[in-house]
N, C-alpha and C positions, 0 to 999 in steps of 0.2 A: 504494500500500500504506500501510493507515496503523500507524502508530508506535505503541507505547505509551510512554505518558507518564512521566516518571520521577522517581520519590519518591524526595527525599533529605534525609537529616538531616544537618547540618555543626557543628551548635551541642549539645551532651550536655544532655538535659533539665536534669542536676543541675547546668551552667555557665547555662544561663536560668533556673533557680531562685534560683538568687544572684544572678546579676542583677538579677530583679525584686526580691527581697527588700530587694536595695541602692538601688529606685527606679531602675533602666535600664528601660525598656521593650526587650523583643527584639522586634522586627517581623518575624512568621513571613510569609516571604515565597515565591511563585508565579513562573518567569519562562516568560513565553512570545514567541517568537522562532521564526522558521524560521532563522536563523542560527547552525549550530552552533559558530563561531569567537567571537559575542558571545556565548552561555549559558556557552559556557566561560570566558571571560575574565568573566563577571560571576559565575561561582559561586565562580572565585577569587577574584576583589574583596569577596562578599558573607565568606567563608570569613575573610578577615584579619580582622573585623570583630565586634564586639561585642554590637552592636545588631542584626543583621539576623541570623533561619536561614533559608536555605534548604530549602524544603520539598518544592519540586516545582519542574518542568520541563515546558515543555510545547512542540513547534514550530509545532503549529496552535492557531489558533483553537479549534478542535474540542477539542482533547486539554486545551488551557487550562479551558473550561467541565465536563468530564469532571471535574478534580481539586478545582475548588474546591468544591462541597459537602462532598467527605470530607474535606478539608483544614480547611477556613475558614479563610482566613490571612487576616493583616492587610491585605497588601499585595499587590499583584499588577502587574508590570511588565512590560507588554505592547507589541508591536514594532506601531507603527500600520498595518501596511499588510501582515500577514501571512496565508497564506491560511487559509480556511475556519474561520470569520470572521476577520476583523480585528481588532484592538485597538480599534477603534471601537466594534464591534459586542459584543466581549467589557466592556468598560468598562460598555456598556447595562446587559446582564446583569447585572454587578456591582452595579450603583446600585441594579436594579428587587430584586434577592433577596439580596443582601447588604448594605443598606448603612451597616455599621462596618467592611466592607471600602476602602480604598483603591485606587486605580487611576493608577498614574501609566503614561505612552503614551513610547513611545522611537521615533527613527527616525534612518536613517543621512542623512537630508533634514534642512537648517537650515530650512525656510521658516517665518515667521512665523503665516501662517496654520492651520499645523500647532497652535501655542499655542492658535488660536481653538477650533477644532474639538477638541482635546483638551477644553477646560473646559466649552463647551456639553454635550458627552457625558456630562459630570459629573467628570470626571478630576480629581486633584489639581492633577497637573504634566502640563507635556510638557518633555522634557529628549533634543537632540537624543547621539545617540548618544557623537557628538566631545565632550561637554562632561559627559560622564556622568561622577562619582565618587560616592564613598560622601558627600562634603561636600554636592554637589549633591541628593545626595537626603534628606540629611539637611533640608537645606534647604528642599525640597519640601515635605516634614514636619511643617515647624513655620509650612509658608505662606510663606514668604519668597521662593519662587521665581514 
């Protein structure tokens, strides 16, 4: 059965307004995951935070590609190895029809090679799930990762 996707707002336009106004960039951000134990723990991580909304939610691949046209977010943080497509495959998409959009690739897997195949797909980051915070992505961000 598939899901529907779930659009959220965390951030009040009028708190990203002053934001930008003040020179913060907000990074309207996509997560897609089939794990609903990390979407939750990262929309409260995203939630404490300044710089990141939360826009959407997604646990497929499927439902990921679904939100980003009516969305357009900046960012989109996708679980490398989720079903129908993957974060590999979602990442593609991103680069070929959005690309001022971002894509950084998460997984509950440290392997190295995971980094490779992130960046050839075009990704930002790959940022294994253990080593995930808002610094690390910040990080990502600015290239540092």
């Amino acid at each position: 059965m598939l899901s529907v996707p779930k659009v959220v707002t965390l951030v009040s336009v009028e708190k990203a307004w002053i934001l930008a106004r003040e020179g913060m960039q907000v990074y309207r951000v996509i997560v897609a995951d089939d794990e609903p134990e990390f979407r939750r723990w990262l929309r409260t991580t995203l939630e404490g935070s300044e710089d990141f909304q939360l826009v959407g939610e997604a646990s497929t691949g499927t439902e990921a590609v679904r939100l980003i046209p009516s969305l357009v977010p900046d960012l989109v943080i996708a679980d490398m190895y989720m079903p129908e497509p993957d974060g590999l495959e979602v990442t593609r998409y991103v680069q070929h029809n959005f690309p001022d959009t971002k894509a950084i690739l998460v997984s509950a897997h440290e392997e190295h090679v995971y980094e490779r195949l992130a960046r050839e797909e075009g990704a930002l980051a790959f940022i294994p799930k253990v080593k995930f915070s808002l610094e690390a992505l910040r990080q990502a961000l600015r290239g540092e990762a």
